[in-house]
py3Dmol code that shows the C-alpha trace and the ligand (Angstrom):
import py3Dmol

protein = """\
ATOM      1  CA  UNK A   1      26.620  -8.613   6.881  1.00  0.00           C
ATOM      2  CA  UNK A   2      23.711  -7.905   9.566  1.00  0.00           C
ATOM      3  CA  UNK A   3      19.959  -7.918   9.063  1.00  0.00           C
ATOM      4  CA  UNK A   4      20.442  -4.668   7.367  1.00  0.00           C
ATOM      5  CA  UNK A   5      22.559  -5.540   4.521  1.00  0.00           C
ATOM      6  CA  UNK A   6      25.339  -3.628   6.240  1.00  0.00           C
ATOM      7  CA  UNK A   7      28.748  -4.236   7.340  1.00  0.00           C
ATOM      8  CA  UNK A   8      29.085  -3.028  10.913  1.00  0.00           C
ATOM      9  CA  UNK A   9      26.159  -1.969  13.764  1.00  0.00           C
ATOM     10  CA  UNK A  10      23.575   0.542  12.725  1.00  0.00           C
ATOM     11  CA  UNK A  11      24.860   4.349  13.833  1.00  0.00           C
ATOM     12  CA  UNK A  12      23.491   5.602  16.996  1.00  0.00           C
ATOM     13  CA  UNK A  13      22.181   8.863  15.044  1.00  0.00           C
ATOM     14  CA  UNK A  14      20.075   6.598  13.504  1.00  0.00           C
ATOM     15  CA  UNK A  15      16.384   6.519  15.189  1.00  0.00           C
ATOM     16  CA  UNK A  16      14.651   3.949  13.296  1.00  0.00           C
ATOM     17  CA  UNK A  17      15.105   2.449   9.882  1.00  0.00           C
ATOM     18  CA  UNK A  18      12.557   3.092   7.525  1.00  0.00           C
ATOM     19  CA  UNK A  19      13.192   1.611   4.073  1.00  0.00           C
ATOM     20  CA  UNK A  20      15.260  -1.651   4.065  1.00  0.00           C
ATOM     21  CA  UNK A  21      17.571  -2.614   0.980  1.00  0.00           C
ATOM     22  CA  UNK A  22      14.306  -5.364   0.282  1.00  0.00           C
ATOM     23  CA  UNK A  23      11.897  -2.427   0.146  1.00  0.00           C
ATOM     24  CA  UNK A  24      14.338   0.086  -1.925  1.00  0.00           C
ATOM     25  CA  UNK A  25      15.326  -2.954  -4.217  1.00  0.00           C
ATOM     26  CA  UNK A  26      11.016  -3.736  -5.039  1.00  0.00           C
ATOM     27  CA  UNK A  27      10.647  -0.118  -4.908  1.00  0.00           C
ATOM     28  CA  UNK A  28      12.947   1.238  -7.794  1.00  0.00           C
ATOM     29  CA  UNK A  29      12.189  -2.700  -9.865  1.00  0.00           C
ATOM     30  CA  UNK A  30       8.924  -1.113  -9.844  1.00  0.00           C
ATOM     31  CA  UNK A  31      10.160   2.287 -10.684  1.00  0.00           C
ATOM     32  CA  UNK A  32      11.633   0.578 -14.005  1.00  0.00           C
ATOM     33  CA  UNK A  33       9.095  -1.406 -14.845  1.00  0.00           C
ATOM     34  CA  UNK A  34       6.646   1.633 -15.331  1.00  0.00           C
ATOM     35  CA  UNK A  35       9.202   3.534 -17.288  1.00  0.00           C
ATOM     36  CA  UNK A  36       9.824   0.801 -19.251  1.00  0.00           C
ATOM     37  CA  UNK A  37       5.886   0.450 -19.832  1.00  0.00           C
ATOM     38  CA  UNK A  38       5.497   4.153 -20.851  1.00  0.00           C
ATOM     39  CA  UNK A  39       8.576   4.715 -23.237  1.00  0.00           C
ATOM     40  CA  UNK A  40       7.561   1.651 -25.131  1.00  0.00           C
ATOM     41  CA  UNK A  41      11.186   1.184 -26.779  1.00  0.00           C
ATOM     42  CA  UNK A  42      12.139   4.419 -27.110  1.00  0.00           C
ATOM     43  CA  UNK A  43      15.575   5.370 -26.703  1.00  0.00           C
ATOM     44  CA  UNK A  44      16.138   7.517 -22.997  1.00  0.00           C
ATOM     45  CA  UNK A  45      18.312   9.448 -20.984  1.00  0.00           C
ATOM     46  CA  UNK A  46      18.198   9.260 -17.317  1.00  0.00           C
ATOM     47  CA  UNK A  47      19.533  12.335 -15.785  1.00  0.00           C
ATOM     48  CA  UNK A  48      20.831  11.950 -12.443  1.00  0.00           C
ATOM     49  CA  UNK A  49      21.146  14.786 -10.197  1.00  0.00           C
ATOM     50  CA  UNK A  50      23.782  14.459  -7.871  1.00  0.00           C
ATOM     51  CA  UNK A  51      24.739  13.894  -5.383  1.00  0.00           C
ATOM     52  CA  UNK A  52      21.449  11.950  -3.765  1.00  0.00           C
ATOM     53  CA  UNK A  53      20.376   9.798  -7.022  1.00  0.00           C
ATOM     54  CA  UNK A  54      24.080   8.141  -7.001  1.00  0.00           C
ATOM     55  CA  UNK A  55      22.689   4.605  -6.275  1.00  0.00           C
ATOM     56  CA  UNK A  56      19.420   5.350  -7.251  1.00  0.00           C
ATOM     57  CA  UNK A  57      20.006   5.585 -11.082  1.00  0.00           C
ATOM     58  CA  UNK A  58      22.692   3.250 -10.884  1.00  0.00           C
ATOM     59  CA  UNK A  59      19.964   0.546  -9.873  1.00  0.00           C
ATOM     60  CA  UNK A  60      17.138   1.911 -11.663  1.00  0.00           C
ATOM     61  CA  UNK A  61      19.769   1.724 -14.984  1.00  0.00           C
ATOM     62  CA  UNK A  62      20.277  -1.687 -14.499  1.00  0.00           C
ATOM     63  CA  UNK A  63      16.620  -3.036 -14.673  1.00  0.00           C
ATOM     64  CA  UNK A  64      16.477  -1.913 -18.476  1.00  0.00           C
ATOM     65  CA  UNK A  65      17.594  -4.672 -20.494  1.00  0.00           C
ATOM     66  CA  UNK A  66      20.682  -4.701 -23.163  1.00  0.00           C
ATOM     67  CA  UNK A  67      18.474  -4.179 -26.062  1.00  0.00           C
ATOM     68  CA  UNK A  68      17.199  -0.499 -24.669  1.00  0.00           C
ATOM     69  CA  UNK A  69      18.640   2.412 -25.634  1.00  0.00           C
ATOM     70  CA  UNK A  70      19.810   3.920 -22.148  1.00  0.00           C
ATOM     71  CA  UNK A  71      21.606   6.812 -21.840  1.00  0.00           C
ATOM     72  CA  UNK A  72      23.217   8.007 -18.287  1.00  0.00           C
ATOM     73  CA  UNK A  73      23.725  11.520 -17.941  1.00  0.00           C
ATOM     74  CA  UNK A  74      23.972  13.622 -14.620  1.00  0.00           C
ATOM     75  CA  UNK A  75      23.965  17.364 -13.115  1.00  0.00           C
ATOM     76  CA  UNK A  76      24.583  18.721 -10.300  1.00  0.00           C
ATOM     77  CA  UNK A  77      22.243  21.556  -8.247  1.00  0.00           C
ATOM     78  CA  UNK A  78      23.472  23.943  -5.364  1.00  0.00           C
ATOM     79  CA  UNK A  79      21.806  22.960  -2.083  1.00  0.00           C
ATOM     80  CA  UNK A  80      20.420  25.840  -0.328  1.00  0.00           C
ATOM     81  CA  UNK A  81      19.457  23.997   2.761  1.00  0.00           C
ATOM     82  CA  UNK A  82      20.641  24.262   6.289  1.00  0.00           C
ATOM     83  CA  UNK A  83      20.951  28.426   6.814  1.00  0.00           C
ATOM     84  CA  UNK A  84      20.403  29.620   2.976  1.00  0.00           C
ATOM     85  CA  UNK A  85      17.173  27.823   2.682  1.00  0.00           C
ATOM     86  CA  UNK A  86      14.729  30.715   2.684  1.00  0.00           C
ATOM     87  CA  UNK A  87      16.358  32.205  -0.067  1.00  0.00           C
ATOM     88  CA  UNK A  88      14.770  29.330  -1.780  1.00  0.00           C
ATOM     89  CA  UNK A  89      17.704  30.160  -4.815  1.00  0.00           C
ATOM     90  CA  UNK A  90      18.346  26.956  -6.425  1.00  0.00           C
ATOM     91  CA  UNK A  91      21.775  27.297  -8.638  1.00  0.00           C
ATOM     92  CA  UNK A  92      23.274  25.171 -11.334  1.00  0.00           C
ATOM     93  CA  UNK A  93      26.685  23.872 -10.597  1.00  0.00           C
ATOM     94  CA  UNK A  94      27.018  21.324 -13.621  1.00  0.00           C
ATOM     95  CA  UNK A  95      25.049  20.984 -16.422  1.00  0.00           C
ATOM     96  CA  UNK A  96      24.069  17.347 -18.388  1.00  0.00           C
ATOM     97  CA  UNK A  97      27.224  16.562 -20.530  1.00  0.00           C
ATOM     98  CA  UNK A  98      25.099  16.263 -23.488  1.00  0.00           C
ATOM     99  CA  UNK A  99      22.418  18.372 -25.214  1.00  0.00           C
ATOM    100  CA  UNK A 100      19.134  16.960 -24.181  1.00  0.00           C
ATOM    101  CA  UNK A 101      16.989  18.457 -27.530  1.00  0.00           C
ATOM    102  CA  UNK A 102      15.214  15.976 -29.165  1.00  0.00           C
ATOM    103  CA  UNK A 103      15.641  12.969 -26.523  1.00  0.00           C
ATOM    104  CA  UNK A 104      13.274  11.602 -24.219  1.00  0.00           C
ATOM    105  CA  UNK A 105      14.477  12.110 -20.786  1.00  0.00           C
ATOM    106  CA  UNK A 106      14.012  11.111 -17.172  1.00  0.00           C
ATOM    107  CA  UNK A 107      15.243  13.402 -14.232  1.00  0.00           C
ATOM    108  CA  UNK A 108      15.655  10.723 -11.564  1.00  0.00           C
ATOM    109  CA  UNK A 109      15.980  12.714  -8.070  1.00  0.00           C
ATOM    110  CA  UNK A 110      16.561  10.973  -4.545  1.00  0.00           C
ATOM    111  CA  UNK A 111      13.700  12.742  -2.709  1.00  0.00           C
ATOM    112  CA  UNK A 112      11.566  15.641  -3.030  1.00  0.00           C
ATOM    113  CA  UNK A 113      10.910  18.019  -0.466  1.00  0.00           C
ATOM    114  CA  UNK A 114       9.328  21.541  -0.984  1.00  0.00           C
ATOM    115  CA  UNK A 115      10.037  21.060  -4.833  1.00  0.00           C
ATOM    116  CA  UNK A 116      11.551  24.225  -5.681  1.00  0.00           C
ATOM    117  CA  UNK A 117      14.787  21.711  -6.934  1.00  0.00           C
ATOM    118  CA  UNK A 118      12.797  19.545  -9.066  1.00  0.00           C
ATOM    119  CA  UNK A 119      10.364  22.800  -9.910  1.00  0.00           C
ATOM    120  CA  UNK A 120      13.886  24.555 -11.053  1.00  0.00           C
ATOM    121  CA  UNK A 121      14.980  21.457 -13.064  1.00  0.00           C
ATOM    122  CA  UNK A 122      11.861  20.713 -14.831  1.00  0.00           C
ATOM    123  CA  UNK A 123      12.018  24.264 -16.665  1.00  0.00           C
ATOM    124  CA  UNK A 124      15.192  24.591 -17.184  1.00  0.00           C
ATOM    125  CA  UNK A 125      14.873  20.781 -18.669  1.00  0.00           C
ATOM    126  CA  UNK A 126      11.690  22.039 -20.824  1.00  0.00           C
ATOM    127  CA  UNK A 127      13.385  25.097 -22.255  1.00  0.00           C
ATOM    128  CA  UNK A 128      15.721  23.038 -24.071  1.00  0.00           C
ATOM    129  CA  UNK A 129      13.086  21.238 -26.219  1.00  0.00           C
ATOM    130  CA  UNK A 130      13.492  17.360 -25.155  1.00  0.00           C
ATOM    131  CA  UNK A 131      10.971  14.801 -27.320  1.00  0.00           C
ATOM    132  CA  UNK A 132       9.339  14.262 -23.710  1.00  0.00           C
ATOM    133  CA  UNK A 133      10.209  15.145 -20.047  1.00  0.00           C
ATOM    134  CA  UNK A 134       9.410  12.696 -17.089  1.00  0.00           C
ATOM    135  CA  UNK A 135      10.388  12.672 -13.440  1.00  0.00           C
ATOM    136  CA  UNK A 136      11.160   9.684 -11.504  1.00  0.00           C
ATOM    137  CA  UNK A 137      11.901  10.147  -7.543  1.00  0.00           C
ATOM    138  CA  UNK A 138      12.568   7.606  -5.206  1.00  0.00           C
ATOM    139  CA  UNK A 139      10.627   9.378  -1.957  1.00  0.00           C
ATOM    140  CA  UNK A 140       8.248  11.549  -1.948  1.00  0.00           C
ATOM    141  CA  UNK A 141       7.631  14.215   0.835  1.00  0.00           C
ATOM    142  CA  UNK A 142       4.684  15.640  -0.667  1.00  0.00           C
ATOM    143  CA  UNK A 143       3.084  17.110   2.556  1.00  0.00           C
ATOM    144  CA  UNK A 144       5.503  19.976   2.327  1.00  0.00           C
ATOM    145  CA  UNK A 145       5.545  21.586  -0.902  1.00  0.00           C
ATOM    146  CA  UNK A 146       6.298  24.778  -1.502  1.00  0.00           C
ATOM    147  CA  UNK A 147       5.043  24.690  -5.393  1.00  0.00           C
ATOM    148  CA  UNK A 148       3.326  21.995  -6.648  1.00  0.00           C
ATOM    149  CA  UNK A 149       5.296  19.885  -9.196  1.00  0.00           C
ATOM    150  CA  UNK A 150       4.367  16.806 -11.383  1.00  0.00           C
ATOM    151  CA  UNK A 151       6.323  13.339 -10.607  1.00  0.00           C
ATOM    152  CA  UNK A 152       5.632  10.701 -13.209  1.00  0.00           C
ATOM    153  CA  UNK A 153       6.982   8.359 -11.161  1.00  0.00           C
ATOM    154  CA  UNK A 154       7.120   7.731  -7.299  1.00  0.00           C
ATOM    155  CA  UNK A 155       9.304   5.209  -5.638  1.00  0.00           C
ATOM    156  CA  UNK A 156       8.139   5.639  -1.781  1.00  0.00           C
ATOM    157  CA  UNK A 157       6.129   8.319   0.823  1.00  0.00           C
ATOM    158  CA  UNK A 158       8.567   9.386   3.060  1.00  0.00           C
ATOM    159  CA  UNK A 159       7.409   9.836   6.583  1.00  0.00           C
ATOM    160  CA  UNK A 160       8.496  13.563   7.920  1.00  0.00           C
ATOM    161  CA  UNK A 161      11.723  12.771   9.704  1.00  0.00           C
ATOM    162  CA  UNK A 162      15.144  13.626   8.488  1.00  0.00           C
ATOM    163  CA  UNK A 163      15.819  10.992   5.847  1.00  0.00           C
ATOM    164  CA  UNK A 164      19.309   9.619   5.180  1.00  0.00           C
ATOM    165  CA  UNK A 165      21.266   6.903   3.522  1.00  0.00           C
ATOM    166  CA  UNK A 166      20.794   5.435  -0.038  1.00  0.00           C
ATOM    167  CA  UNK A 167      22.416   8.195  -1.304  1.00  0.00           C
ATOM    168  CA  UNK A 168      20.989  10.883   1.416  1.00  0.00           C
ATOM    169  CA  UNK A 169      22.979  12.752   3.598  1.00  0.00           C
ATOM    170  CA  UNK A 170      23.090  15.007   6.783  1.00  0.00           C
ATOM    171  CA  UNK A 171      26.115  17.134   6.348  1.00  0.00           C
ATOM    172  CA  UNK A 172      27.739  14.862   3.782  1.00  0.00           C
ATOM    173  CA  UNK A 173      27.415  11.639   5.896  1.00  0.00           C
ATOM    174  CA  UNK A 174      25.589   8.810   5.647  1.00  0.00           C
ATOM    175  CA  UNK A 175      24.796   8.534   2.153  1.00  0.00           C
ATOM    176  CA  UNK A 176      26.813   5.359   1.768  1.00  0.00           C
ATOM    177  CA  UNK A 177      23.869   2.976   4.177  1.00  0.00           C
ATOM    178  CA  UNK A 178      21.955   0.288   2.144  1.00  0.00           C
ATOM    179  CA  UNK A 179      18.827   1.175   3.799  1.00  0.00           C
ATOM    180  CA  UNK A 180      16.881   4.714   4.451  1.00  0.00           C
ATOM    181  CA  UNK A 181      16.159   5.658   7.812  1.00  0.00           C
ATOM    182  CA  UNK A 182      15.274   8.744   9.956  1.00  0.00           C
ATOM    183  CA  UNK A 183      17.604  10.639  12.074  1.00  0.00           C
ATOM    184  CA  UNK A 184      17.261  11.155  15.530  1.00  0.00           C
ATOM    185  CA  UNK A 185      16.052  14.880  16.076  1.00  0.00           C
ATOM    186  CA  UNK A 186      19.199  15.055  19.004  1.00  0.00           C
ATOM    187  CA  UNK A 187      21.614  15.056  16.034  1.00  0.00           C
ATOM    188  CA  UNK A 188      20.495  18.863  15.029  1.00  0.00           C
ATOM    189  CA  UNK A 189      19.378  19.864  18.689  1.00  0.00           C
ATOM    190  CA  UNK A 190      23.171  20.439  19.831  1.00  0.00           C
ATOM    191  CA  UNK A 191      23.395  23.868  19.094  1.00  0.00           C
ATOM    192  CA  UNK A 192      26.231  23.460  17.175  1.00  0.00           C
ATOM    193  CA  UNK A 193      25.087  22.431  13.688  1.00  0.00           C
ATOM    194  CA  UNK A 194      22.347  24.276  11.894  1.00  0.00           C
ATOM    195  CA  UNK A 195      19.001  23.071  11.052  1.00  0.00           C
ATOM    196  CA  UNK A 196      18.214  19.732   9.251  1.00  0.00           C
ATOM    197  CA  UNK A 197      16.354  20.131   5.940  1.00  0.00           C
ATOM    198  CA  UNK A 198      13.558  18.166   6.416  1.00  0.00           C
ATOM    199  CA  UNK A 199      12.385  18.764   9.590  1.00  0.00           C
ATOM    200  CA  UNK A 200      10.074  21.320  10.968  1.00  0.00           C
TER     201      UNK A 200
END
"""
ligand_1 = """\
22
PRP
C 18.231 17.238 -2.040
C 17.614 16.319 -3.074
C 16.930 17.259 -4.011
C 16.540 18.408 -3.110
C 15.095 18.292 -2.777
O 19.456 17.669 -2.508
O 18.585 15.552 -3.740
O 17.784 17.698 -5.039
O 17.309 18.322 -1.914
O 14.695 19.333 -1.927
P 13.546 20.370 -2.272
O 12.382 19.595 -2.832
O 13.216 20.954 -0.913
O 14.091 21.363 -3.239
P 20.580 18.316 -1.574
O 20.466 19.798 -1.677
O 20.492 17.742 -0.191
O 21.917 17.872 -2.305
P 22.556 16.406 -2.517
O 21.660 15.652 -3.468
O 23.908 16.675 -3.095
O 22.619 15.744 -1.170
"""
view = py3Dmol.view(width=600, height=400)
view.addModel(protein, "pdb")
view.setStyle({"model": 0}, {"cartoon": {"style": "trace"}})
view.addModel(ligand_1, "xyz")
view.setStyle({"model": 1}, {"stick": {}})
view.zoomTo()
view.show()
């Protein structure tokens, strides 16, 4: 293993590293510790939404100690980035496996971007009468909303580059790196592949 917690060379897509594994790891102990603080005991369901919070609430999930009442449950959105973005249309593809009435839960997202995912989610979420609705994101792009959206809890401020690993992708890859970095912009410029989410 290098520097980076990885096994083999950083890719040359990869412009800089932003986040290491240190700086996730403190960042999402931290995460739990103030979700911890605010249920108090109470039982909880994190809902993951997939694919990005993969490692994210499998971490966060760990921090809570036997004795907790912690449910996993997950969805799954449709992306409309890359060419179907303006349509701003965000689309559920699966839906939690169990009924969320009544139960305090947690939608635990990778990052948020314009917010119309995590707007979408929130009132579809509320609609179905939880005992209490929180969001927990790991990084936060807040300088380019499109709505405004509460988080309850924020892991990291992204800078504005394309952000991948930890669960992030470009184009499916990447999400597999221990550490977050930024993209070089010459991975979108070749013509051939459509515009990065993210960037501009
Ligand atoms: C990402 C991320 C959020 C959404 C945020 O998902 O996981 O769900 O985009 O963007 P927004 O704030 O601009 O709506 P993506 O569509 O890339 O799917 P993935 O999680 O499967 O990679």
């Amino acid at each position: 293993m290098n520097a980076t917690n990885h096994p083999g060379p950083m890719p040359d897509t990869i412009a800089a590293i932003e986040f290491d594994a240190a700086a996730i790891a403190a960042a999402v102990a931290r995460l739990a510790r103030e979700i911890r603080r605010d249920l108090a005991g109470e039982p909880v369901v994190l809902v993951g939404v997939l694919k990005g919070a993969l490692f994210l609430i499998a971490d966060l999930a760990r921090h809570f100690p036997p004795e907790d009442d912690v449910r996993i449950d997950f969805l799954a959105v449709s992306s409309y980035g890359n060419a179907d973005r303006s349509s701003g249309e965000v689309r559920l593809l699966e839906d939690t496996s169990e009924s969320v009435e009544g139960k305090n839960v947690i939608i635990v997202e990778d990052i948020v971007d314009n917010g119309l995912t995590l707007q979408y989610l929130q009132t579809m979420l509320a609609s179905r009468n939880p005992a209490s609705l929180r969001t927990c994101v790991l990084l936060d792009k807040p300088y380019r909303r499109a709505v405004t959206v509460h988080i309850d809890y924020v892991g990291l401020q992204s800078p504005d580059t394309f952000i991948v690993g930890y669960g992030l992708d470009y184009q499916e890859k990447y999400r597999t790196l221990p550490y977050l970095a930024s993209l070089h912009t010459w991975v979108f410029e070749a013509g051939a592949l459509p515009a990065a989410k993210g960037i501009g």
